[in-house]
C-alpha positions as CSV (number, residue, x, y, z in Angstrom):
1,X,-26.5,-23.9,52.2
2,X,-27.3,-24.1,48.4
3,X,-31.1,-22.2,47.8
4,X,-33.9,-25.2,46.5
5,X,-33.7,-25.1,43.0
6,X,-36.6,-22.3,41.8
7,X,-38.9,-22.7,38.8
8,X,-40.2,-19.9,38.4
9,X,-42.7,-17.8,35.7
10,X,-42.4,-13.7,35.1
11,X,-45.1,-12.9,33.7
12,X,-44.5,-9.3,31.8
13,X,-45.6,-9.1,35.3
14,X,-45.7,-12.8,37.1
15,X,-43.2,-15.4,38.3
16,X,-44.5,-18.8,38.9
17,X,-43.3,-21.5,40.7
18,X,-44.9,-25.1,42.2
19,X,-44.0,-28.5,42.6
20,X,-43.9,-29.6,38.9
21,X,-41.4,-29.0,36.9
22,X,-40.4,-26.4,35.1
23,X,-41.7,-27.9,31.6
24,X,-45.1,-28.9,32.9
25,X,-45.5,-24.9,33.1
26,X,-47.7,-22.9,30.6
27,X,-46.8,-20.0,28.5
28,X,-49.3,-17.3,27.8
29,X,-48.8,-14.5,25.7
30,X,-49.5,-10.9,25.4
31,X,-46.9,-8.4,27.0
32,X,-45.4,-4.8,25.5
33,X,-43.2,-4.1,22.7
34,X,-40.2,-6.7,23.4
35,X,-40.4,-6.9,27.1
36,X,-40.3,-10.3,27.5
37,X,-37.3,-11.3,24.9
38,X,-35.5,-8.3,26.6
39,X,-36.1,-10.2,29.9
40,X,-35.1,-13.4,29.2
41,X,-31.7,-12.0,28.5
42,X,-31.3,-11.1,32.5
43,X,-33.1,-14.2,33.5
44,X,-30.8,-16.3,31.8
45,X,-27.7,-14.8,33.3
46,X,-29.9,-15.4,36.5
47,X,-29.8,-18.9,35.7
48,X,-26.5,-19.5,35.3
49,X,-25.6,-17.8,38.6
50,X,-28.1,-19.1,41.0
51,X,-28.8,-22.4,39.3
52,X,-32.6,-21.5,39.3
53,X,-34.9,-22.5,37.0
54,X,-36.9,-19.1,35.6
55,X,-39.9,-19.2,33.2
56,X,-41.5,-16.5,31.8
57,X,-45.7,-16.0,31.7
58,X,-46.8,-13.5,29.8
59,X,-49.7,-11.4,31.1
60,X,-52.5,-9.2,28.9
61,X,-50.5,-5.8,27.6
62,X,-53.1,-3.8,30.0
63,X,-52.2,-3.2,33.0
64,X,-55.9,-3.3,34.3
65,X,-56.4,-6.9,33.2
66,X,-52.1,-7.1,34.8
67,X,-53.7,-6.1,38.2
68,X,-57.4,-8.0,37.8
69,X,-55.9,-11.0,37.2
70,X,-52.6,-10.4,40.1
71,X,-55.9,-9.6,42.7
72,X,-57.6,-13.5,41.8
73,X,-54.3,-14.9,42.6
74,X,-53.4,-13.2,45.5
75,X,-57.0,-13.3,47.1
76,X,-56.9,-16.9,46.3
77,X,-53.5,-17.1,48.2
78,X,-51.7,-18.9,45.5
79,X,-48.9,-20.2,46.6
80,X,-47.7,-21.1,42.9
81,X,-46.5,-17.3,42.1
82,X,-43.2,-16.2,43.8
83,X,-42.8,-12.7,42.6
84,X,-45.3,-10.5,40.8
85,X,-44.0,-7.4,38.7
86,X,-46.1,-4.7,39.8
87,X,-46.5,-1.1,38.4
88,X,-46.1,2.0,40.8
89,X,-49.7,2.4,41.9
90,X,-50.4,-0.8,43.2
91,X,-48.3,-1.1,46.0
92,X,-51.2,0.2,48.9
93,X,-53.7,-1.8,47.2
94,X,-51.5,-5.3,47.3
95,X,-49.3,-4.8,50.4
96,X,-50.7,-7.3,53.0
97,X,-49.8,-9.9,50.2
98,X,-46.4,-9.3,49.9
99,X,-43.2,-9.9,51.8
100,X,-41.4,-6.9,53.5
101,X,-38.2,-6.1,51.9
102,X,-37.3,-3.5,54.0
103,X,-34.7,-6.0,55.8
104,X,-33.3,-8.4,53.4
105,X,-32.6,-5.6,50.1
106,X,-31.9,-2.9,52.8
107,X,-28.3,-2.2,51.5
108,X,-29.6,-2.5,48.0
109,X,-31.9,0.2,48.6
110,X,-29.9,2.8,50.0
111,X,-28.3,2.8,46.4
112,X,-31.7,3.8,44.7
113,X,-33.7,7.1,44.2
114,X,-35.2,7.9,47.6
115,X,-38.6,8.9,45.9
116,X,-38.9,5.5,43.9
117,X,-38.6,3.8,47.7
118,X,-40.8,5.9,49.2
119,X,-43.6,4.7,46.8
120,X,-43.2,1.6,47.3
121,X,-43.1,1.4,51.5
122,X,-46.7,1.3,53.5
123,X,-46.7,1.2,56.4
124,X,-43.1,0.8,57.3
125,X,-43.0,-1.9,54.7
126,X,-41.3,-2.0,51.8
127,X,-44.0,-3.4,49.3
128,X,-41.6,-4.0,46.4
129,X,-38.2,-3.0,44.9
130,X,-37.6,-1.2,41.5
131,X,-36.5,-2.3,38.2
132,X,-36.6,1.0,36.6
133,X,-39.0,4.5,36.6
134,X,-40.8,5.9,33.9
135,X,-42.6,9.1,32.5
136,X,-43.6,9.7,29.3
137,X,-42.6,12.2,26.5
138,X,-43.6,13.4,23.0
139,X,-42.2,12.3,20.3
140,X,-41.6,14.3,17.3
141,X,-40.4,13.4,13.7
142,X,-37.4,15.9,13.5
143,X,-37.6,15.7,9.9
144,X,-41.3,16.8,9.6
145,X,-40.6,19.3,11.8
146,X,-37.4,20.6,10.2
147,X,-39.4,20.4,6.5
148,X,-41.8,22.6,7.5
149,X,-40.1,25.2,9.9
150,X,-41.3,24.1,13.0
151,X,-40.4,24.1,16.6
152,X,-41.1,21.2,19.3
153,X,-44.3,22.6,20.9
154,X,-43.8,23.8,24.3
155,X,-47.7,24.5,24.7
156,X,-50.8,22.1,23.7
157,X,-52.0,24.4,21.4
158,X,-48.7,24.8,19.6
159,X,-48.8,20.9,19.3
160,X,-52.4,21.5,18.0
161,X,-51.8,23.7,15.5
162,X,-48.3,22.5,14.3
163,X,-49.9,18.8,14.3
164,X,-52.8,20.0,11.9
165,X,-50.9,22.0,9.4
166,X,-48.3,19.2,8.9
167,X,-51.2,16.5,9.2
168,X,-52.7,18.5,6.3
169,X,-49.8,19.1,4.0
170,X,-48.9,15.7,3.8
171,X,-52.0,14.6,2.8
172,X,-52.1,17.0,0.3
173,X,-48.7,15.6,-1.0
174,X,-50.1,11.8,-1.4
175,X,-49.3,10.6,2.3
176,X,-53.2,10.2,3.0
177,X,-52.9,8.3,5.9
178,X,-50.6,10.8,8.0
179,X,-52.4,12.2,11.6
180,X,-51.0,14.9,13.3
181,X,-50.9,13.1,17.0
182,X,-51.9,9.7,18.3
183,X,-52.2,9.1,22.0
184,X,-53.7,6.3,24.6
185,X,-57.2,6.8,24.2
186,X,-59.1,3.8,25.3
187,X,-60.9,3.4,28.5
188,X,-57.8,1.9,30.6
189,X,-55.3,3.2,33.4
190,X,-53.7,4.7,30.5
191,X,-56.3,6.9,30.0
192,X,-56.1,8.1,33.4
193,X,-52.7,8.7,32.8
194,X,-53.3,11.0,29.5
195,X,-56.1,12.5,31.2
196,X,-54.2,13.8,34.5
197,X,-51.4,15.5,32.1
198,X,-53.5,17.2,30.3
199,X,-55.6,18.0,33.3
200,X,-52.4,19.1,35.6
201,X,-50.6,20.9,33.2
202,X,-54.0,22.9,32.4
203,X,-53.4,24.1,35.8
204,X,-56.7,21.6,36.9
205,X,-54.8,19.7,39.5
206,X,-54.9,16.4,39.8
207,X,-57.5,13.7,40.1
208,X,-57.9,13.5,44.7
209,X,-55.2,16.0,46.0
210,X,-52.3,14.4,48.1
211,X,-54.7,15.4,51.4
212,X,-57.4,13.1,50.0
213,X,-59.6,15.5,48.6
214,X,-61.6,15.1,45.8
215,X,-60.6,18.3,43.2
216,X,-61.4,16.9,39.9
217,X,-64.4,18.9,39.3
218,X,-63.5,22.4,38.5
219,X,-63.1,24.5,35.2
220,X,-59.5,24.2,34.0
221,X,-60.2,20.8,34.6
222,X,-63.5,20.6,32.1
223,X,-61.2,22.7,29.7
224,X,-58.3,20.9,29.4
225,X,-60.8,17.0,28.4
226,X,-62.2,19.6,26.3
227,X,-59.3,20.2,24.1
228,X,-58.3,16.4,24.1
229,X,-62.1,16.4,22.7
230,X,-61.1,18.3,19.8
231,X,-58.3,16.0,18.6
232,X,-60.3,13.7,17.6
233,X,-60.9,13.1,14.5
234,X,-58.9,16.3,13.5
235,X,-55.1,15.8,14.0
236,X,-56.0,12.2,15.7
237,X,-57.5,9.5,14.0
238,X,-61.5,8.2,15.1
239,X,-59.6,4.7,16.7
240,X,-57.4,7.0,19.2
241,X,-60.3,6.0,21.2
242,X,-59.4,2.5,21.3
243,X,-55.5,3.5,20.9
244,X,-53.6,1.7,23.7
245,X,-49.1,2.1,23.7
246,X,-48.8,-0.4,21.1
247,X,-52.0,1.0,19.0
248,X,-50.4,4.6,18.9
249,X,-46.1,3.0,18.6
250,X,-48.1,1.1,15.7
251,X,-49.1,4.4,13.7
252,X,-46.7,6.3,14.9
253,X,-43.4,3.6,14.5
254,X,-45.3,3.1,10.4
255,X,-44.3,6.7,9.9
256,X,-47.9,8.0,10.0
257,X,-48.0,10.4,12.7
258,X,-46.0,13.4,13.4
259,X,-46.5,13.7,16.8
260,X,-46.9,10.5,19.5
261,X,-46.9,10.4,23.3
262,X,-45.6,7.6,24.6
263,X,-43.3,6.0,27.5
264,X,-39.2,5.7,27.2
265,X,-40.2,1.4,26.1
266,X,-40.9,3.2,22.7
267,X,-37.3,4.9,22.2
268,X,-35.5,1.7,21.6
269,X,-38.4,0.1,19.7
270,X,-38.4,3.2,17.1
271,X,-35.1,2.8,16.5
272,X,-35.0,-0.5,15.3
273,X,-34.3,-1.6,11.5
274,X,-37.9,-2.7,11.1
275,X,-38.5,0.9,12.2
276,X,-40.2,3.8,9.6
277,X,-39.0,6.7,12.0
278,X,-35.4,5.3,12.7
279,X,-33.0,8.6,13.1
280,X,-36.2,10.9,11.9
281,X,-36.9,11.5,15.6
282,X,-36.7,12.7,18.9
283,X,-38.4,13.4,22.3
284,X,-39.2,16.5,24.2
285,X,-41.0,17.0,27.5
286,X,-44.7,17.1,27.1
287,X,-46.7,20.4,26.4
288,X,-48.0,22.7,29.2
289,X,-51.5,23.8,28.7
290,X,-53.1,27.5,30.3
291,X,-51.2,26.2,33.7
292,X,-47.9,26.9,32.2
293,X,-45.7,23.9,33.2
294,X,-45.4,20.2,31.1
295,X,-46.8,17.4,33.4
296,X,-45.8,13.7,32.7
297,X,-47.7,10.7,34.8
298,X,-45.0,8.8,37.2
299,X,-45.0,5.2,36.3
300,X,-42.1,2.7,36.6
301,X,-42.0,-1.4,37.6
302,X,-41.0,-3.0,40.2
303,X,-40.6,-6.6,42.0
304,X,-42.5,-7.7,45.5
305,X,-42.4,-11.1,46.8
306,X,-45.0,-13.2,47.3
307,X,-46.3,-14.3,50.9
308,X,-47.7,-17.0,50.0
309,X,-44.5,-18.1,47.9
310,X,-42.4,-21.5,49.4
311,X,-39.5,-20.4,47.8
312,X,-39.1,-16.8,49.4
313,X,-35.4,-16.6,49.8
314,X,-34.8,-17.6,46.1
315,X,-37.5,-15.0,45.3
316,X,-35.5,-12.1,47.4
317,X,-32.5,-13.4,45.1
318,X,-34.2,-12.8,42.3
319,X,-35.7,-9.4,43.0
320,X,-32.4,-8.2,44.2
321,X,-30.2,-9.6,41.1
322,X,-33.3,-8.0,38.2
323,X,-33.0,-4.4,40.9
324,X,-29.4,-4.4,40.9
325,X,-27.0,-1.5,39.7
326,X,-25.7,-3.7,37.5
327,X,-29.1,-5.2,35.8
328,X,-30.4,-1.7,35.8
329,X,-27.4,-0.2,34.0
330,X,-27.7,-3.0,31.6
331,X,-31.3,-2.4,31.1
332,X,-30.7,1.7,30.6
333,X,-28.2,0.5,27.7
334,X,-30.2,-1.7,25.8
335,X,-33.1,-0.7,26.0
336,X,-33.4,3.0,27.5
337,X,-35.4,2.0,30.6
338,X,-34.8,4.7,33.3
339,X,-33.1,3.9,36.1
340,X,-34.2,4.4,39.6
341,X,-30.5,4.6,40.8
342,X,-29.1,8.3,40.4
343,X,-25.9,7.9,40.0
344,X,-26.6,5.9,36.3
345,X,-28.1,8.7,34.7
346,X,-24.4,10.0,35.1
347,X,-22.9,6.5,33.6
348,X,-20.5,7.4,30.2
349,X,-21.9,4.2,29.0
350,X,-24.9,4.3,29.1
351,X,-24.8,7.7,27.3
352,X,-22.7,6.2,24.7
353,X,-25.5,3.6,24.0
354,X,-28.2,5.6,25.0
355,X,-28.1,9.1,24.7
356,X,-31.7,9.9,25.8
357,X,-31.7,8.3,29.1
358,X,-29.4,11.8,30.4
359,X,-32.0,13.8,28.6
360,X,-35.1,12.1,30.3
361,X,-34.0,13.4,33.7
362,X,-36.0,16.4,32.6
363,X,-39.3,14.9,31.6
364,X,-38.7,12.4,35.0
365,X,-38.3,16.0,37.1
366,X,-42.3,16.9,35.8
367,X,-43.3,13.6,36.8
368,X,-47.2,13.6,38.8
369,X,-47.9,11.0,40.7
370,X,-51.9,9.2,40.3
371,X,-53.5,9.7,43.4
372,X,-53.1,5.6,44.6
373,X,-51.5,7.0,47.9
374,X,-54.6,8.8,49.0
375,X,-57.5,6.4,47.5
376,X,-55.7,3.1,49.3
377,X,-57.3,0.4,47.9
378,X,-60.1,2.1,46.2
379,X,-57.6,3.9,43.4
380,X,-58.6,1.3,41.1
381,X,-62.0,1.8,41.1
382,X,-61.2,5.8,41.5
383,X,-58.9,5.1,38.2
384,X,-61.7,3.4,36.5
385,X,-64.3,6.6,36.9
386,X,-61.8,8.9,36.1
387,X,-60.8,7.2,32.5
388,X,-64.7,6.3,31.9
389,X,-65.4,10.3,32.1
390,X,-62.5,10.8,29.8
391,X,-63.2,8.6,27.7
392,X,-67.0,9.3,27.9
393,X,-65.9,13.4,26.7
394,X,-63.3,12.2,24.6
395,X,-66.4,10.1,22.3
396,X,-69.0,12.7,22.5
397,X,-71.1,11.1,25.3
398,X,-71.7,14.5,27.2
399,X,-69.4,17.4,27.9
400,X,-66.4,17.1,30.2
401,X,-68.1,19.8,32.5
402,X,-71.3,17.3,32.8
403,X,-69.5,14.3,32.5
404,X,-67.1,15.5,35.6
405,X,-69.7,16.6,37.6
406,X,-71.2,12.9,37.3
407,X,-67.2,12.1,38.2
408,X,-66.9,14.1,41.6
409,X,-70.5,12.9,42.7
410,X,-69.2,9.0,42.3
411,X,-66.2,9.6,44.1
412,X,-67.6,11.0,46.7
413,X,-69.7,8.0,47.1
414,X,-66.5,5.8,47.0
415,X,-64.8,8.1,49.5
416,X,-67.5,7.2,51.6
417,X,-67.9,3.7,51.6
418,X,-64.5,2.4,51.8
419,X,-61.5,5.0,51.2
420,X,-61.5,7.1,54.5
């Protein structure tokens, strides 16, 4: 029997769906880079195959205000939104709202990376399916770099130091707006995300440890917020602390930065024609600090169903045709989104398009997972005091060693309240 015909809204995040019409629907903007455009490509072959009707929300590019505003909905059991695009972390802290898609994409998941599924099952339940992985990189201007003698910095400090003397030189040559690194410094989950690289690969560990135990506060910790600290203002500019992706793809994509970390969206994006740095770059893993090793944060997308939806089996066909080999493969080619099926990384097209998808397996293999596995559903709020101490260091509010000592005392408060 024919599926009821599905108007539905993604919102760089959200798909809607209710009674009226698809037209009576509103559009909202705000998303990342040119998510949504790059979406309606899929959706529209969608269309044509199911005979659904798909409309695209956009949600707020931060993915705090993406999950605030996902929580209203879903506590308010709103049966308007049929499937929500939700980021790694949220899946123990929004599974009793979703369907289990453990049964229905079970053939369709054997195909993907076992990790990616892992992540996304509580309980026994299969929370939401993948659209792709992620874990970000440096990026380097190769031409900088090969002007001045330099090397891709395998250590924070040789990023430091190579950042600075090429920051300086080019000022000195008339390029008075050129910094040295730019970065996601604003008080957001990105933050957290910045934060825990520099942290893990300082040989700090990470945020809670896998066991649940709260292992922020120590001194390689303290050191490695330290150095972040003395970017600032030095090879990164003053509004790094308000820098979200698209603040620090904005400097960086203008051809005034030399070094940028950033997620695999960026690639594509940088090597458009409007693009400053188009063939004047590439992309390393990230720098190890005094622990010795790189450390990129895991992220990635993925698709869950709402329970509250009354169109649930057009929903599943959704989130199985966007999770597809097929929709992934053509996402990896046009615009270098990772795929969470292994076997593409090994596709002769996709390398044709896109060569750095191969080379990413290596910055995906030093991916660290936040700690939302462990904090259940208090890892926002765990998030939230992590990236406020950060931030707090990173603007001269108190030393990281004060500031995370404040950290592990507020956790532990948290941990007893609600997260054990």
């Amino acid at each position: 029997m024919r599926l009821r015909k599905m108007a539905a809204v993604l919102a760089a995040g959200v798909l809607f769906s209710g009674a009226a019409s698809a037209e009576e629907l509103a559009l909202v903007a705000g998303s990342i880079g040119k998510d949504i455009s790059e979406l309606r490509m899929q959706l529209d072959a969608f269309e044509k195959e199911s005979g659904h009707t798909v409309k695209i929300v956009e949600m707020p590019a931060s993915t705090t205000d993406q999950f605030g505003q996902y929580r209203l909905w879903l506590s308010a059991g709103n049966q308007d939104v049929d499937v929500y695009r939700t980021d790694v972390i949220w899946a123990p802290q929004l599974a009793s709202s979703f369907v289990d898609l453990s049964g229905p994409l079970a053939e369709e998941a054997k195909k993907q990376n076992p990790s990616v599924i892992q992540s996304q099952t509580v309980d026994g339940k299969l929370v939401a399916f993948p659209m792709y992985t992620d874990a970000p990189a440096l990026y380097y201007r190769t031409d900088l770099l090969e002007k001045y003698g330099k090397e891709p910095p395998k250590t924070w400090k040789e990023l430091t130091d190579t950042a600075k003397e090429i920051q300086d030189k080019e000022r000195e040559a008339g390029n008075s707006q050129m910094n040295g690194f730019v970065f996601q410094g604003a008080p957001y989950e990105g933050l957290t995300c910045d934060g825990l690289e520099w942290i893990a690969s300082n040989g700090g560990g990470q945020i809670v440890s896998p066991e649940g135990d709260i292992t922020i506060n120590n001194p390689k910790a303290a050191e490695a917020i330290e150095m972040a600290k003395g970017w600032v203002g030095t090879i990164a500019p003053e509004g790094v602390l308000s820098y979200k992706e698209e603040e620090s793809r904005g400097v960086w994509q203008t051809g005034n930065a030399v070094f940028m970390r950033n997620w695999p969206y960026a690639y594509a994006l940088s090597n458009g024609d409007d693009s400053a740095v188009k063939g004047k770059f590439d992309v390393a893993p990230l720098p190890a600090g005094e622990g010795g090793k790189s450390a990129a944060c895991l992220g990635g997308w993925n698709l869950a169903v709402s329970k509250y939806s009354q169109h649930q089996e057009a929903a599943i066909a959704l989130v199985k045709f966007l999770g597809s080999e097929k929709a992934q493969k053509e996402r990896a080619m046009n615009t270098a989104r990772l795929p969470t099926v292994p076997e593409l990384y090994d596709d002769p097209d996709i390398a044709k398009a896109q060569p750095i998808v191969a080379a990413w397996g290596e910055v995906v293999e030093n991916a660290v997972p936040r700690p939302s596995a462990p904090t259940k559903k208090q890892y926002n709020e765990v998030s939230k005091e992590f990236w406020t101490a950060v931030n707090e260091t990173l603007s001269g509010r108190g030393s990281a060693a004060d500031n995370l000592d404040k950290l592990e005392k507020r956790l532990r408060r948290l941990k007893r309240s609600a997260w054990e």
